[in-house]
DSSP file (Angstrom, degrees, kcal/mol; ACC not computed):
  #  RESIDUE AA STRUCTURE BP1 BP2  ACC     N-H-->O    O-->H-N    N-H-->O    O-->H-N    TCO  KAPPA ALPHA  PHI   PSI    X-CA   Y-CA   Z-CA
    1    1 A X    >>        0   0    0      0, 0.0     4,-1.8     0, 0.0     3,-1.1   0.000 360.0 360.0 360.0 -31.4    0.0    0.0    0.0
    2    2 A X  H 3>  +     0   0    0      1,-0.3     4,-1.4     2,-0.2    83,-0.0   0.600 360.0  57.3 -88.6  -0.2    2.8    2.5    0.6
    3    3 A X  H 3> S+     0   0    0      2,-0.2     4,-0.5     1,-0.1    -1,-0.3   0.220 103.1  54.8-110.9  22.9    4.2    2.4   -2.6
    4    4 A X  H <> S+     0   0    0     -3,-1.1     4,-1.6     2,-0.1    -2,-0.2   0.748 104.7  45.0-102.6 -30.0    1.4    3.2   -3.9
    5    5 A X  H >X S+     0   0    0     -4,-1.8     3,-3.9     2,-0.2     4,-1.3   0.984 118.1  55.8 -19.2 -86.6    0.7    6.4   -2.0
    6    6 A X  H 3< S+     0   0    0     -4,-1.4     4,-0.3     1,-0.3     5,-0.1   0.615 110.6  39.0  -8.7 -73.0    4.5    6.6   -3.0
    7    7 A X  H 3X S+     0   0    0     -4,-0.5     4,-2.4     1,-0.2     3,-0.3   0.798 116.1  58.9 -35.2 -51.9    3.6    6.1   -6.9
    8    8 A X  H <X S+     0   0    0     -3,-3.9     4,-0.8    -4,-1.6    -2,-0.2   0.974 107.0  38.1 -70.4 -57.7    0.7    8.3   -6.3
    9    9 A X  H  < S+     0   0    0     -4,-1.3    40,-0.2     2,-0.2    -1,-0.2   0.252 113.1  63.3 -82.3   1.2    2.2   11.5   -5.0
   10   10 A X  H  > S+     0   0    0     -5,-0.5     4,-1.7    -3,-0.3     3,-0.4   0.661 109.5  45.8 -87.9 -47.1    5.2   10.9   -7.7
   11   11 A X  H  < S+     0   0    0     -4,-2.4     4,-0.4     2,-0.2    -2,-0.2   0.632 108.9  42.1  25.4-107.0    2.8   11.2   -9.9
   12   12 A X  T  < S+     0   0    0     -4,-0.8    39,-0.2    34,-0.2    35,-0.2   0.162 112.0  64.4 -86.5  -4.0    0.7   14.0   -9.2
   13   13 A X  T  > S+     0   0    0     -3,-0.4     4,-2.5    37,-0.2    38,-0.5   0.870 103.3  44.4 -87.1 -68.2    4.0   15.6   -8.5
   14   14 A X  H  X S+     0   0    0     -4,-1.7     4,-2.1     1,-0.3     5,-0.2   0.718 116.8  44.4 -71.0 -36.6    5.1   15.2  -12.2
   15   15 A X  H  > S+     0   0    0     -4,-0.4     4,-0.7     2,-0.2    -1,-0.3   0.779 109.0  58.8 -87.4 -11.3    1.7   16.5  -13.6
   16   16 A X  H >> S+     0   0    0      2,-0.2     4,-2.1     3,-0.1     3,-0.7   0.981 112.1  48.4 -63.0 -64.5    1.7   19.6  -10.8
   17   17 A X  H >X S+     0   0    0     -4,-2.5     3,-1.8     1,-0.3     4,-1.0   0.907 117.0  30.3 -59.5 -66.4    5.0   20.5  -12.4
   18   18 A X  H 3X S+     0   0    0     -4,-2.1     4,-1.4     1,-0.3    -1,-0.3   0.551 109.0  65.2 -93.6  12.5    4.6   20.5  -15.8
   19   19 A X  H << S+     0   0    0     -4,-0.7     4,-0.4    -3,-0.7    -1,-0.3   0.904 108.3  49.6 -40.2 -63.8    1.2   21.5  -15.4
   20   20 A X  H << S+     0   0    0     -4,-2.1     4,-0.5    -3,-1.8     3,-0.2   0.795 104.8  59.9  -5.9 -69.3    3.3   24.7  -13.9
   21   21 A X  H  < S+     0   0    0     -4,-1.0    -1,-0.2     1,-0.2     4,-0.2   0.792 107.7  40.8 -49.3 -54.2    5.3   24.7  -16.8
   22   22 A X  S  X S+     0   0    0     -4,-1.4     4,-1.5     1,-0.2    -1,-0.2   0.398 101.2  55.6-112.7  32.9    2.6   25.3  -19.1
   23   23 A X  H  > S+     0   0    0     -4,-0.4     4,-0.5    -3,-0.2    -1,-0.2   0.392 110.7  63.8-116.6  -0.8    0.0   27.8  -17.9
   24   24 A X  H  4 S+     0   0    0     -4,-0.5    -2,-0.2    -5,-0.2    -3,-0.1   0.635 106.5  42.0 -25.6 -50.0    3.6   29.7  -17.8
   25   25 A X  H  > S+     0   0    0     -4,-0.2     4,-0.6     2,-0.1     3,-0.3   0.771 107.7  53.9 -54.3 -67.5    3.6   29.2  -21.1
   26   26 A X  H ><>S+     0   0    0     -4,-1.5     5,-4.0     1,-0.2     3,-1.0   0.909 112.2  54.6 -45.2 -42.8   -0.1   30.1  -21.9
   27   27 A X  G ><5S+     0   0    0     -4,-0.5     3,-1.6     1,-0.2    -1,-0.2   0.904 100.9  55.5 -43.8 -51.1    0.8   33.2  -20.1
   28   28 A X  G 345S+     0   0    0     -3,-0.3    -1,-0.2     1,-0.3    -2,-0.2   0.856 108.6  42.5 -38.7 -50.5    3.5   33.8  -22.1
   29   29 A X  G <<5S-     0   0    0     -3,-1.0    -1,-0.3    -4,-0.6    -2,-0.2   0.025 106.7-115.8-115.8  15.4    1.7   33.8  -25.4
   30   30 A X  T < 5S+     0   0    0     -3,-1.6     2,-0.2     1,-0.1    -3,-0.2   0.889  80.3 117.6  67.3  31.7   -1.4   35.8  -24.0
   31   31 A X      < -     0   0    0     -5,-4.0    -2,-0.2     1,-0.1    -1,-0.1  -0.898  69.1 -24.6-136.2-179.9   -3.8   32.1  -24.9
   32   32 A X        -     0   0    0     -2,-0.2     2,-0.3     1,-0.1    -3,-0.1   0.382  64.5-142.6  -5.6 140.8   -5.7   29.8  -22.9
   33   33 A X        -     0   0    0     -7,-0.1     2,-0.5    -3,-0.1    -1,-0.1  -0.876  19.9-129.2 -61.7 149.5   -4.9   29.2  -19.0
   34   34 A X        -     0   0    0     -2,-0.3     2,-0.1   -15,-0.1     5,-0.0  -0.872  48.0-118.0 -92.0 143.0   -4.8   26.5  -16.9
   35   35 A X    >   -     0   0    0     -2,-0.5     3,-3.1     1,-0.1     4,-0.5  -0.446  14.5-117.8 -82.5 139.4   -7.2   28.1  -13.6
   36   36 A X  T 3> S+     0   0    0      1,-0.3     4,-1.0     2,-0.2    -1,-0.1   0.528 117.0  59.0 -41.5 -18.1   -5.9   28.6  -10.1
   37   37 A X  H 3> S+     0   0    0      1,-0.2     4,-2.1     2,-0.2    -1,-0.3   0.807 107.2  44.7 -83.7 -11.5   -8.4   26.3   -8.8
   38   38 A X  H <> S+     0   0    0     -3,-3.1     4,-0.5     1,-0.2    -2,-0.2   0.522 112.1  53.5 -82.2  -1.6   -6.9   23.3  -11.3
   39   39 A X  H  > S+     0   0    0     -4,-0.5     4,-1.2     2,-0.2    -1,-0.2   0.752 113.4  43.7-115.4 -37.3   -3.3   24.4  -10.2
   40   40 A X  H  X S+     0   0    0     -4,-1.0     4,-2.4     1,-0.2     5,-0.3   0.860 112.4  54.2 -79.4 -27.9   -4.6   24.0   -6.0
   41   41 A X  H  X S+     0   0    0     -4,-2.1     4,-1.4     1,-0.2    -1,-0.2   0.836 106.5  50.2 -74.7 -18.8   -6.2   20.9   -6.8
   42   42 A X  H  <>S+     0   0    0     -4,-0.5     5,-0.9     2,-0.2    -1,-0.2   0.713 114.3  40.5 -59.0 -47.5   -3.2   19.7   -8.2
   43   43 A X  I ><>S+     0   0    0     -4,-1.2     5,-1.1     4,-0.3     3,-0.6   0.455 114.1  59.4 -69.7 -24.4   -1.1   20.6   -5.3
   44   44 A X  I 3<5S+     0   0    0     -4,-2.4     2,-0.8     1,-0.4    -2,-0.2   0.942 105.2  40.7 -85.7 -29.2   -3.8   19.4   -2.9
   45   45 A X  I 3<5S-     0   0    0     -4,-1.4    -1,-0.4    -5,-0.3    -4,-0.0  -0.490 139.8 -40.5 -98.5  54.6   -4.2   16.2   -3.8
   46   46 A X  I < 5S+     0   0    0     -2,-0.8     3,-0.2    -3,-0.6   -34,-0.2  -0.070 119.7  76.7 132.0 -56.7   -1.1   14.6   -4.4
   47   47 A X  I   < +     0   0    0     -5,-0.9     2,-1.9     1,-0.2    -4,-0.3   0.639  48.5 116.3 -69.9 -28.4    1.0   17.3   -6.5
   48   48 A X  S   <S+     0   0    0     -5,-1.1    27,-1.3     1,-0.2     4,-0.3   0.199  73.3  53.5 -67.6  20.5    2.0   19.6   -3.8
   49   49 A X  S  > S+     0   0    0     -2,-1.9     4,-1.8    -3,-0.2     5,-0.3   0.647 121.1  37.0-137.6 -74.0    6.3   18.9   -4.3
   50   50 A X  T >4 S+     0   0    0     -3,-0.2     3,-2.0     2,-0.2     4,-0.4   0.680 111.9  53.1 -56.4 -92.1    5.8   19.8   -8.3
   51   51 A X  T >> S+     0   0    0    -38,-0.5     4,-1.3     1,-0.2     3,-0.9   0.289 118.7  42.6 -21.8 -91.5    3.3   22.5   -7.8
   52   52 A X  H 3> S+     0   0    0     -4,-0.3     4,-4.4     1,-0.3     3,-0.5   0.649 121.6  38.5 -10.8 -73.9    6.3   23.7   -5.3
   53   53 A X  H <X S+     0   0    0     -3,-2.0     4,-0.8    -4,-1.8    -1,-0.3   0.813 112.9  49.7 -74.9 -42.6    8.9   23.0   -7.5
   54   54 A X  H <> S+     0   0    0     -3,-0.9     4,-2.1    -4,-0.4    -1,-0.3   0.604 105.5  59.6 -33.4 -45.6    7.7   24.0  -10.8
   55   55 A X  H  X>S+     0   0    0     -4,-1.3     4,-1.5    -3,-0.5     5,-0.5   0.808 113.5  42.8 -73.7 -42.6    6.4   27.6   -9.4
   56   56 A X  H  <5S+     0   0    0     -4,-4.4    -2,-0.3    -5,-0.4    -3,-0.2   0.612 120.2  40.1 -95.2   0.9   10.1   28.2   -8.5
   57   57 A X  H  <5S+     0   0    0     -4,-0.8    -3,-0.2    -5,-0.2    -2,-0.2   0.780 125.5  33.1 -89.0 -40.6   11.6   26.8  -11.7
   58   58 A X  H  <5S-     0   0    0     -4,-2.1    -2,-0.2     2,-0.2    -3,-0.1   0.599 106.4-130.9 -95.2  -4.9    9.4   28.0  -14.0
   59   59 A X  T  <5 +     0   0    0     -4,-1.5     2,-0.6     1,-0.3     4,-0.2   0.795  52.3 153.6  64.1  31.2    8.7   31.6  -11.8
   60   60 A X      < -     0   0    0     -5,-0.5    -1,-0.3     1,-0.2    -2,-0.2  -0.939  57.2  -9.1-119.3 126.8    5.3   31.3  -12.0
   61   61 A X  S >  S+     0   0    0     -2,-0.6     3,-1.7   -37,-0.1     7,-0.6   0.359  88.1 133.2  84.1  13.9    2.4   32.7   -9.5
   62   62 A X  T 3   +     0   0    0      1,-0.2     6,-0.2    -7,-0.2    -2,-0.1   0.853  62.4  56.5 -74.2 -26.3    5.5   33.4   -7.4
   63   63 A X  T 3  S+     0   0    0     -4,-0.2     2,-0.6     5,-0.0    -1,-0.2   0.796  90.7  79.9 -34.3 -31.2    4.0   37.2   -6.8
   64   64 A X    <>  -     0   0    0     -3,-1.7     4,-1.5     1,-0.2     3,-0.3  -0.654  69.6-165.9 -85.4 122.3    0.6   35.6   -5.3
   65   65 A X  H  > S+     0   0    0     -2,-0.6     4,-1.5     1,-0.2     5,-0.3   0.620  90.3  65.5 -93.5   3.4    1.7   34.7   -1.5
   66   66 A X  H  > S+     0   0    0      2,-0.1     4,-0.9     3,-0.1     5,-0.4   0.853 108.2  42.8 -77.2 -25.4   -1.1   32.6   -1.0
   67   67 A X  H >> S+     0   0    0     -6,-0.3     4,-1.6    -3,-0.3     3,-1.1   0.971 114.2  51.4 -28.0-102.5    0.8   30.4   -4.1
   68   68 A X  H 3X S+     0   0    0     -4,-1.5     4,-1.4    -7,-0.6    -3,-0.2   0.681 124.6  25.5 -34.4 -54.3    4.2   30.9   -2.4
   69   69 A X  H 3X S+     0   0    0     -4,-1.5     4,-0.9     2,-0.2    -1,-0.3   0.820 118.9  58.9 -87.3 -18.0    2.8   29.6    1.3
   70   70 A X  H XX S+     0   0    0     -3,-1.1     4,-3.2    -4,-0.9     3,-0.7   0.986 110.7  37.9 -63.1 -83.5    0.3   27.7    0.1
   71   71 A X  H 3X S+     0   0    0     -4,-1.6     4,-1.8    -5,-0.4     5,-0.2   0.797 113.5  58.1 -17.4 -61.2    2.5   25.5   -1.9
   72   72 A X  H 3X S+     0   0    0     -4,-1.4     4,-0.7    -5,-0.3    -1,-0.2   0.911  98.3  54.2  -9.8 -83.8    5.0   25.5    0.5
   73   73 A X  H <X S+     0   0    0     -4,-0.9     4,-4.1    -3,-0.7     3,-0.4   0.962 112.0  46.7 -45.4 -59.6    3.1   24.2    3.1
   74   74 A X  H >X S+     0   0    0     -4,-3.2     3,-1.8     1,-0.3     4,-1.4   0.913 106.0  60.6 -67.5 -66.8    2.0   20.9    0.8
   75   75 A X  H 3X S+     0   0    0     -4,-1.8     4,-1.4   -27,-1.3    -1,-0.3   0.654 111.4  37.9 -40.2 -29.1    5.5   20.6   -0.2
   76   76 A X  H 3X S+     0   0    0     -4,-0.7     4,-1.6    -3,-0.4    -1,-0.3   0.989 113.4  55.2 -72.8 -42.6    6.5   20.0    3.6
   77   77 A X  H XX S+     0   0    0     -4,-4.1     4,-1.2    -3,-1.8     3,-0.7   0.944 112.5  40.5 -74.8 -54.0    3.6   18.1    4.3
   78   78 A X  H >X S+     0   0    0     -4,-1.4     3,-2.4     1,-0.3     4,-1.1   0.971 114.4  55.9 -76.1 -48.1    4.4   15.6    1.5
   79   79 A X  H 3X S+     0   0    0     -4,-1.4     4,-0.8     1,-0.3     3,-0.4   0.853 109.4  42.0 -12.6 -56.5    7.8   15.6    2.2
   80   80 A X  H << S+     0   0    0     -4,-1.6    -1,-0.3    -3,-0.7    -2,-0.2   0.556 111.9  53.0 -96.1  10.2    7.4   14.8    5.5
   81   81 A X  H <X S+     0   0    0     -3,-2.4     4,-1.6    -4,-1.2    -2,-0.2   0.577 113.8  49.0 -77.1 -24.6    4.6   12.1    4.5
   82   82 A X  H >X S+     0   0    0     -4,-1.1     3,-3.5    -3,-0.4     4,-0.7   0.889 111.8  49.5-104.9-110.9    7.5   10.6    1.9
   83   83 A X  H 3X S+     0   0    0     -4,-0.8     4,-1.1     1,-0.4     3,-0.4   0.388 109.7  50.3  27.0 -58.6    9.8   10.7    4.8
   84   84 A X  H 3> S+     0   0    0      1,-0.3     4,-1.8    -4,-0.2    -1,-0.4   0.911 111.5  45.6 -77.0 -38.8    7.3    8.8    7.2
   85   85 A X  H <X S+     0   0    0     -3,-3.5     4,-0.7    -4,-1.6    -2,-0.3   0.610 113.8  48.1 -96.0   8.8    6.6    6.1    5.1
   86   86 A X  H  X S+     0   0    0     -4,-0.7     4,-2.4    -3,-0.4     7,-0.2   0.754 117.7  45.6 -69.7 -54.4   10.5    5.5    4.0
   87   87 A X  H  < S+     0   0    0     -4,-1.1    -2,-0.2     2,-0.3    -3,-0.2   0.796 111.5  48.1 -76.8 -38.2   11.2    5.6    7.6
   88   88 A X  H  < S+     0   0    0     -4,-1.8    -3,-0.1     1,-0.1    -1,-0.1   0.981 121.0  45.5 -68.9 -76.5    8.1    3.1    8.7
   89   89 A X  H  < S+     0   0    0     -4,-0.7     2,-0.3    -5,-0.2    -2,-0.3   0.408  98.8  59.7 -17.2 -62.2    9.5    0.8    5.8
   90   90 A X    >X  -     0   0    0     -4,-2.4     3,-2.8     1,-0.1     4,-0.9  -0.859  61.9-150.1-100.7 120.6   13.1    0.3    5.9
   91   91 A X  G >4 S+     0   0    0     -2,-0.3     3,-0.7     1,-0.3    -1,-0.1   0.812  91.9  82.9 -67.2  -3.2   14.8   -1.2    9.1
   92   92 A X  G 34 S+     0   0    0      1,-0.3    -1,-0.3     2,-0.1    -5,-0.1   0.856  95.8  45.6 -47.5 -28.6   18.1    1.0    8.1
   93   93 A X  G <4        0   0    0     -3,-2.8    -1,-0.3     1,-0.2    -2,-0.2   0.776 360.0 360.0 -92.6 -28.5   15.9    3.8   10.1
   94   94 A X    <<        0   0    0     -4,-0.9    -1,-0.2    -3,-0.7    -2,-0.1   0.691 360.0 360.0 -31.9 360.0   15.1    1.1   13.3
């Protein structure tokens, strides 16, 4: 079961980022966006380490500080969810 959480929030990680990537893009070019609530759901569920990483690579929504702390925040939290179930798992941490 935990490597699929694992799996799951690697994931949702990878489509948070380049999700990122390209309403960055859209921006650029003045066409379609993807909407701030698809960009939190992204992060909330699963995403929140791309969403993170993605807004500081690609520099994007990094003005809005609900973005910036929001983001943040899930990045710890799944970090330190990633972190708990490595650490449950493997006796190297016993």
């Amino acid at each position: 079961m935990e490597e699929i959480i694992l799996l799951f929030i690697l994931i949702m990680s990878l489509i948070a980022f380049f999700v990122m990537g390209y309403d960055k893009s859209q921006a650029k070019k003045h066409k379609q966006r993807v909407s701030e609530r698809t960009l939190w759901m992204l992060a909330l569920f699963g995403g929140g380490i791309g969403a993170y990483f993605g807004m500081q690579l690609f520099r994007h929504k990094t003005k809005h500080t609900n973005f910036r702390v929001g983001f943040l925040m899930l990045m710890i939290i799944y970090a330190f969810l990633i972190f708990w179930i490595v650490k449950a798992n493997n006796p190297i941490f016993a």
